[in-house]
Each structure stands twice: as structure tokens, then as C-alpha cells.
C-alpha positions in Angstrom: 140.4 -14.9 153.7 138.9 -17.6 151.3 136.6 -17.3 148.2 134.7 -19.6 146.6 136.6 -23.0 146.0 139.4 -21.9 148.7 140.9 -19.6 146.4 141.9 -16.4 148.2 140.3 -12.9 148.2 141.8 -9.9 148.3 140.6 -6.1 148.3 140.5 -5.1 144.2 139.5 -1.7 143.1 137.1 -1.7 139.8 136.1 1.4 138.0 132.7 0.8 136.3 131.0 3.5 134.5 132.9 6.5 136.5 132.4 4.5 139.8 135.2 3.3 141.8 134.2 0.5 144.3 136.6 -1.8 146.3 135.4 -5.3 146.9 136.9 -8.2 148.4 136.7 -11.1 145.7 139.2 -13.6 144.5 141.6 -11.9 141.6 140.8 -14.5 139.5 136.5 -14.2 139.3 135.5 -13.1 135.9 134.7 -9.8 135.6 131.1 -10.5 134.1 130.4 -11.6 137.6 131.3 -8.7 139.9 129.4 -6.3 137.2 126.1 -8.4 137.5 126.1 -9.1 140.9 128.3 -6.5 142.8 127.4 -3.6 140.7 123.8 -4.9 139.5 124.3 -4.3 135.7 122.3 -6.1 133.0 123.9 -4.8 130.0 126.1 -7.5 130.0 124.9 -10.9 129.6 125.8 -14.4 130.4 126.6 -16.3 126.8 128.8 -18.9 126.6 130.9 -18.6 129.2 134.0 -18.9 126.9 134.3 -15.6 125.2 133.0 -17.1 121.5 129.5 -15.5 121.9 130.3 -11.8 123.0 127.2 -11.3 125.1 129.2 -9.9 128.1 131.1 -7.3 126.2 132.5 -4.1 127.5 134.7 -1.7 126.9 138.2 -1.7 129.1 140.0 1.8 128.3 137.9 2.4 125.4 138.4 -1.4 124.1 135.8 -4.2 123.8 136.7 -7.4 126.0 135.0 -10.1 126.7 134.0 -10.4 130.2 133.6 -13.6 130.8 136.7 -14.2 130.3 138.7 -11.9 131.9 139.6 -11.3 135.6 139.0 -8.9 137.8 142.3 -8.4 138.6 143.2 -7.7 135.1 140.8 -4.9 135.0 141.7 -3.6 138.4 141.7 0.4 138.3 141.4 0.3 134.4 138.3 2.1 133.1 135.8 -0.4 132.4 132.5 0.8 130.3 129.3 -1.0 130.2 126.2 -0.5 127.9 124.7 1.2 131.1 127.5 3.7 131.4 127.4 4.4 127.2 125.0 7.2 127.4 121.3 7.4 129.1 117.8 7.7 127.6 117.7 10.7 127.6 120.7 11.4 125.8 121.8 7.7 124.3 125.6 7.2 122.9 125.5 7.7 119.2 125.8 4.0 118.6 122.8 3.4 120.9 121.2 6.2 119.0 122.2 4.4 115.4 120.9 0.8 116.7 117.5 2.7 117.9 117.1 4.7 114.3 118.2 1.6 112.3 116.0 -0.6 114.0 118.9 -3.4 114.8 117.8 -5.1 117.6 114.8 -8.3 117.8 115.2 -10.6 120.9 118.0 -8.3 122.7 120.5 -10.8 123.5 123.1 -9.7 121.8 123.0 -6.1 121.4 124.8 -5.8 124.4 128.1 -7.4 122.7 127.1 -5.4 119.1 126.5 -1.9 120.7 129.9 -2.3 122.7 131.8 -3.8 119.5 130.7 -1.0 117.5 131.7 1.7 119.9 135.1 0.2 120.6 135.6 -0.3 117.0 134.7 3.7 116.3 137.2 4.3 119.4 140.5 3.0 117.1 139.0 3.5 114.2 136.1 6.7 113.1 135.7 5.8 109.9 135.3 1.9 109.5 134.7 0.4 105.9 132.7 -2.2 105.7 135.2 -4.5 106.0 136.3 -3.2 109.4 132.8 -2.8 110.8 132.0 -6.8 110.0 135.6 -8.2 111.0 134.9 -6.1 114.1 131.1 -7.7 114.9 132.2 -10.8 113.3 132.9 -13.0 116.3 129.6 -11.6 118.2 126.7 -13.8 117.9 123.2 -13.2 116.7 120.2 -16.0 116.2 117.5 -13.1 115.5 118.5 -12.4 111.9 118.9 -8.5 112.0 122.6 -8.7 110.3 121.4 -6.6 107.8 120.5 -3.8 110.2 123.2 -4.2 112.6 125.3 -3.5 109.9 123.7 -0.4 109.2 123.9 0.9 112.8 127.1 0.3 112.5 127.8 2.5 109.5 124.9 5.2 111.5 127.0 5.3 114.0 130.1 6.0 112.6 128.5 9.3 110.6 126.2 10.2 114.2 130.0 10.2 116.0 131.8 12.5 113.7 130.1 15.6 115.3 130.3 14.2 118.6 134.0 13.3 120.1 132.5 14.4 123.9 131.0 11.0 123.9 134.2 8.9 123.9 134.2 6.7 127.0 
């Protein structure tokens, strides 16, 4: 079979948020593509395109990537984590919780690539300084101006996921 440009497909196994789906795609299509399109997830956005903007964030065995810039086939049968498979409204991930309490988001676009920065960041490392939490969010992009309350989420978080281990994607 052949993909887009002629490149060729082949059957690849993703598992997205607990759901394991085989789909015929060429190995080399970014990752941010399958999860908008094949599995109709929003969390992740479209930035860049380069990986400088972190907008398409997730988490790949509990780490953030970038997923614009990574391949499918890179990912294949790792466990991949989007903002959608975090927690739900009825009972939100403690970082979604902190971001809610602290207020950090304005237009949106971004919180995708903060929320999923800040949780794998807690992942290696519970108790962040503040050092760690802005080396950790520092190549993630916002134009809103909510630094100041991002930040603080960040540090929310970290105190709302000491209690709560069970939570750890």
C-alpha cells in the first residue's frame, strides 16, 4: 500500500488514553495527526509544526513529547496520554484541578502543552522547585500573559498530587 506522498503504510498499533487501535498509516506521520484525526482528540493542538511551541503535547510513558514532531512509529504500543485521557470533569487530574483553582488559563491555546508539561514534570520529579517547574514550562509558549498563574498551578499541583499517586498516567 501507499500513503500520502507514496510513502508506504503499514498496520501500527497506538495506545491512546487506555485504547489500543490499529491503523494503517505511514510510520513516519506525526503523531499529532493520527490523535486529531483518527482518534478525534482536541487536547492537542496544532502550533508550530516544529516542536518550539508545545501545543501538541502529551505524555509518552508518563513523559511529555511533542507531537508534532514525533512518529507514529516511535510511539507504537508505548502508552501515550492526552489532556483528554488526564482525568474527566467529574473527577479532573490534579494538575487540571490546580490550573482550574489558580485560574491559569485565558485564550486556551496553550494549556494543552502547560497541563501536560506540568504533569510529566511531577511524574520524575513530585516536588519541583521553582527552578524545575519554569525550566520544565520554559520552552511552551503563551501570548495570553497568565505566566504568573501558570506558575502557580504548577506549584498547586505539585501539593494537590502528594495525596494522590492513583492518578499517575
Amino acid at each position: 500500500m501507499r500513503g500520502v506522498r507514496g510513502m508506504k503504510t503499514r498496520s501500527v498499533t497506538l495506545n491512546v488514553n487506555g485504547e489500543s487501535r490499529t491503523l494503517d498509516v505511514s510510520p513516519e506521520t506525526p503523531l499529532i495527526y493520527m490523535l486529531r484525526n483518527d482518534f478525534e482528540l482536541n487536547g492537542p493542538k496544532f502550533g508550530c509544526g516544529l516542536g518550539e511551541c508545545g501545543a501538541c503535547a502529551v505524555l509518552v510513558d508518563g513523559r511529555s513529547v511533542r507531537s508534532c514532531t514525533i512518529s507514529v512509529a516511535a510511539v507504537e504500543n508505548r502508552r501515550i496520554t492526552t489532556l483528554e485521557g488526564l482525568g474527566t470533569s467529574e473527577r479532573p487530574h490534579p494538575v487540571q484541578q490546580a490550573f482550574i483553582e489558580m485560574q491559569a488559563a485565558q485564550c486556551g491555546y496553550c494549556l494543552n502543552g502547560m497541563i501536560i508539561a506540568t504533569a510529566g514534570l511531577l511524574n520524575r520529579n513530585p516536588d519541583p522547585d521553582e527552578a524545575a517547574i519554569r525550566t520544565a514550562l520554559s520552552r511552551h509558549l503563551c501570548r495570553c500573559g497568565t505566566h504568573i498563574e501558570i506558575l502557580a498551578a504548577a506549584r498547586r499541583a505539585a501539593e494537590l498530587m502528594r495525596p494522590a499517586k492513583e492518578f499517575a498516567p
